[in-house]
C-alpha positions in Angstrom: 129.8 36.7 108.5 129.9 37.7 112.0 128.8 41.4 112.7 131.0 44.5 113.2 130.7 44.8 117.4 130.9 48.2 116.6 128.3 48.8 114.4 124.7 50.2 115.6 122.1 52.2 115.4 120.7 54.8 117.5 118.1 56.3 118.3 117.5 60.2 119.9 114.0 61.0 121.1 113.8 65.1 120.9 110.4 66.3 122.7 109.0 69.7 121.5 106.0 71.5 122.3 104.5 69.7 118.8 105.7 66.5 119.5 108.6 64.2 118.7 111.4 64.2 116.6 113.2 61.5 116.8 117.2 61.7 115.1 118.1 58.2 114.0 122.0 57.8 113.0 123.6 54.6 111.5 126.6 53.8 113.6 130.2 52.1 111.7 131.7 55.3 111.2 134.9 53.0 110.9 134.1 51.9 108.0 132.1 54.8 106.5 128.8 53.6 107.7 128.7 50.4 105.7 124.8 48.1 105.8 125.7 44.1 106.4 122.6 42.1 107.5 122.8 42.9 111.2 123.1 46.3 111.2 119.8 46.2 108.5 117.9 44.3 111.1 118.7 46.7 114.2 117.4 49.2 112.1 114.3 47.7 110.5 113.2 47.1 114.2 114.1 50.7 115.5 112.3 52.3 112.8 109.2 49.9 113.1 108.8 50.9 116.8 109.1 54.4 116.1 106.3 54.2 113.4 104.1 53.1 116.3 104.6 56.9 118.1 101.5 58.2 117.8 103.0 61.6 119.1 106.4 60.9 116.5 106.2 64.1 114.3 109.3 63.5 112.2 112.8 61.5 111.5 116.1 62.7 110.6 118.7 59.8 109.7 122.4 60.1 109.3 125.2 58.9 109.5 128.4 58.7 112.2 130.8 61.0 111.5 132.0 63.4 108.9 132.7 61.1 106.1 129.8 59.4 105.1 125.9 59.0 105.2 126.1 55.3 103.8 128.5 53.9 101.8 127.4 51.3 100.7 126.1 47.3 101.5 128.6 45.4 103.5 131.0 43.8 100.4 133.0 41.3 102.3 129.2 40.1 103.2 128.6 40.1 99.8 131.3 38.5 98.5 130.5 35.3 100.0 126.9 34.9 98.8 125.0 32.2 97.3 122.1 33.1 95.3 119.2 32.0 98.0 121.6 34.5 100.1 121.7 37.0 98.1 117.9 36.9 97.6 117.8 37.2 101.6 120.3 40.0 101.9 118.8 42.2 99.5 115.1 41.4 100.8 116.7 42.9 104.4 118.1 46.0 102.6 114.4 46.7 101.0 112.9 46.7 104.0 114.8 48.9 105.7 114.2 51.0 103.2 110.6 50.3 103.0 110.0 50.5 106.6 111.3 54.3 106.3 109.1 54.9 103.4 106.1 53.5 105.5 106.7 55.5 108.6 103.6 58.0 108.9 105.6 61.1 109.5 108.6 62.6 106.8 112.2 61.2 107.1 114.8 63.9 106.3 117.6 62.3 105.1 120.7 64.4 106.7 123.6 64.0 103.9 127.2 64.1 105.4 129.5 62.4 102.9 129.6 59.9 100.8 125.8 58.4 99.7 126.8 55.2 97.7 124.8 52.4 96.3 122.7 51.1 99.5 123.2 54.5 100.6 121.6 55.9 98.0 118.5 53.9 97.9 117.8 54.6 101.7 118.3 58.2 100.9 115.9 58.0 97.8 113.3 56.0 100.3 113.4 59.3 102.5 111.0 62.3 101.9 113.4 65.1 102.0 117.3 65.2 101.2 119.5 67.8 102.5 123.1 67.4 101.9 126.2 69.1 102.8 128.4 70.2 99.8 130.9 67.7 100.4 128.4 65.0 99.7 129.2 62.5 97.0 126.5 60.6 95.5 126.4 57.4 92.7 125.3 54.1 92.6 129.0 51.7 91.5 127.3 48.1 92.0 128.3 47.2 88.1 131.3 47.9 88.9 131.7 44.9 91.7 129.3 42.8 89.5 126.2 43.1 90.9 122.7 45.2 89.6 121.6 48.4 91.5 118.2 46.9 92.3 115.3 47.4 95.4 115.0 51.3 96.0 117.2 52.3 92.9 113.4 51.5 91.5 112.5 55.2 93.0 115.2 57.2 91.0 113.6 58.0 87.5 111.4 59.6 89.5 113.6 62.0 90.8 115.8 62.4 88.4 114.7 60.6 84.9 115.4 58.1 83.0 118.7 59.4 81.1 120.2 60.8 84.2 119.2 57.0 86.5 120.7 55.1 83.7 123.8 57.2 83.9 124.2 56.7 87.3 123.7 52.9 87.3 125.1 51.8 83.8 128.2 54.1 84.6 128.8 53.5 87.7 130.5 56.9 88.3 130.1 59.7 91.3 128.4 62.9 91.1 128.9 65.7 93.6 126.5 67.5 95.4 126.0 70.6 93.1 125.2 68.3 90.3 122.5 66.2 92.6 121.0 69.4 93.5 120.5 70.3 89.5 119.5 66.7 88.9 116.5 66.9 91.9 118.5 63.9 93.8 118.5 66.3 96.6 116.4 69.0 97.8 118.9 71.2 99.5 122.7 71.8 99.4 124.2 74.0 102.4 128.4 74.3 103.9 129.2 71.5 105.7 129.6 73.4 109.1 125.3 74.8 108.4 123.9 71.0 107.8 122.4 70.7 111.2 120.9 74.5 110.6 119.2 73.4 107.1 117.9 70.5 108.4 116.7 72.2 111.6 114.6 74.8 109.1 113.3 71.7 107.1 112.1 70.5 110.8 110.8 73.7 111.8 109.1 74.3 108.7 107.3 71.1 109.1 106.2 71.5 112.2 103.9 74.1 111.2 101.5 72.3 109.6 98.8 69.9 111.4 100.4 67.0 112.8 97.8 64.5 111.1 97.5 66.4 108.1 101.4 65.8 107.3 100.8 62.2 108.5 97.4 62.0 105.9 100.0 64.1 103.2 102.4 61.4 103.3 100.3 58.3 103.2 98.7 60.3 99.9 102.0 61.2 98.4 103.1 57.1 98.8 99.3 56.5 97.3 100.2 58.5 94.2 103.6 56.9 93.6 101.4 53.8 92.8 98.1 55.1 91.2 97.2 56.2 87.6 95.9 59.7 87.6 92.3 59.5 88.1 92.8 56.9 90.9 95.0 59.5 92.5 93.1 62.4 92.1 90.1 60.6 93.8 92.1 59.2 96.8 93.0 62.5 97.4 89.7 63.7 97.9 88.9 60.8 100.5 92.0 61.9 102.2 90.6 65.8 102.3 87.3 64.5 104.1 89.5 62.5 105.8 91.2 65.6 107.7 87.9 66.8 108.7 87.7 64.0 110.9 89.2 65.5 113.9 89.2 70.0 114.6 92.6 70.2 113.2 91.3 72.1 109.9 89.0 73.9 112.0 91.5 74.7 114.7 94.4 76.1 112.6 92.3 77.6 110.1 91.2 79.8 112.8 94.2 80.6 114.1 95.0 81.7 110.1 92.3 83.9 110.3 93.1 85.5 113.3 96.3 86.2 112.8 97.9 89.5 113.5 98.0 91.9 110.6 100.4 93.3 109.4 
């Protein structure tokens, strides 16, 4: 199926005195910022050439508009499938969201509406989630007889077993209060203070050492996939790690020598 000509993603390079933040915003606000196989690919290759910053800090991703983050996979794409299409169109949505889980440096996901199905999943493959109150969250893909598959993977982890199979057996919406109790999303702020929460999340990360958020990270992915004692000792070579270059050095001093109070 031929791609919306006005669908698209772009890309904002923001330069700060501690590097880069790059705001990343999925573009058919038309028709509420809806993933077909196209618009996947623009974005798998905009967010594989920003992993390759070396002085890229952090990512925030939206969506166009007011009325929606994501929401959804293209279904008049879908519709038409075969299954050796379908196995391709769903491999495309993965790695989108895999190439933002693989991105050295966090992804705040910057919640503005409705976060449905593939929408979901690329905002579970994100490290933080901050969502205005108008947000509206669930995973309907029984409904239109297909599995929630790829990323959907991530969401007992966030939010259990019980409360994932109630999402994806169900089918139904949640609202943004109730993904806040549930741990789907980190913060919940007005509608008109979204861009100021996610600005504190920013600010709060740039703080800390710009490769010791990049080694955090890579460790945090490293324990998703590790048994305990695996984790605990990749952690350690990531500590030595840090002590690579003065960074711990360097702002450990400048703790220590901080005014008092």
């Amino acid at each position: 199926m031929a791609a919306d000509p006005q669908a698209g993603v772009h890309v904002d390079i923001e330069h700060r005195e501690t590097g880069v933040i790059a705001r990343v915003t999925i573009d058919n606000a038309t028709r509420l910022n809806i993933l077909g196989s196209a618009l996947m690919a623009e974005f798998v290759a905009g967010i594989t050439a920003l992993g390759a910053r070396e002085d890229l800090r952090a990512v925030v991703l939206t969506g166009a508009g007011e009325r929606a983050f994501i929401g959804g996979a293209d279904i008049r794409e879908m519709a038409g499938l075969d299954p050796v299409q379908a196995r391709e169109f769903i491999t495309c949505l993965h790695r989108l969201c895999a190439a933002l889980r693989d991105l050295p440096v966090p992804v705040i996901a910057r919640v503005n509406g409705y976060a449905l199905g593939a929408g979901l999943e690329v905002a579970a493959a994100c490290d933080l989630r901050v969502a205005a109150s108008n947000a509206v969250f669930g995973m309907p893909e029984v409904r239109v007889g297909i599995p929630s598959v790829i990323e959907a993977a991530l969401l007992p982890c966030l939010i259990g077993w019980g409360r994932t199979r109630e999402l994806l057996l169900l089918g139904e919406t949640i609202d943004a209060e109730t993904a806040l109790r549930w741990g789907l999303v980190e913060r919940v702020v007005p509608a008109d203070g979204l861009d100021a929460a996610v600005e504190a999340c920013l600010a709060a990360l740039l703080k800390g050492g710009a490769r010791a958020t990049r080694l955090q990270k890579k460790l945090i992915r490293r324990w998703e996939d590790l048994p305990v004692g695996e984790a605990i000792a990749a952690g350690i070579d990531s500590f030595a790690d840090a002590y690579a270059t003065d960074e711990p050095s360097r702002l450990m001093r400048a703790f220590l020598n901080r005014p008092r109070r």
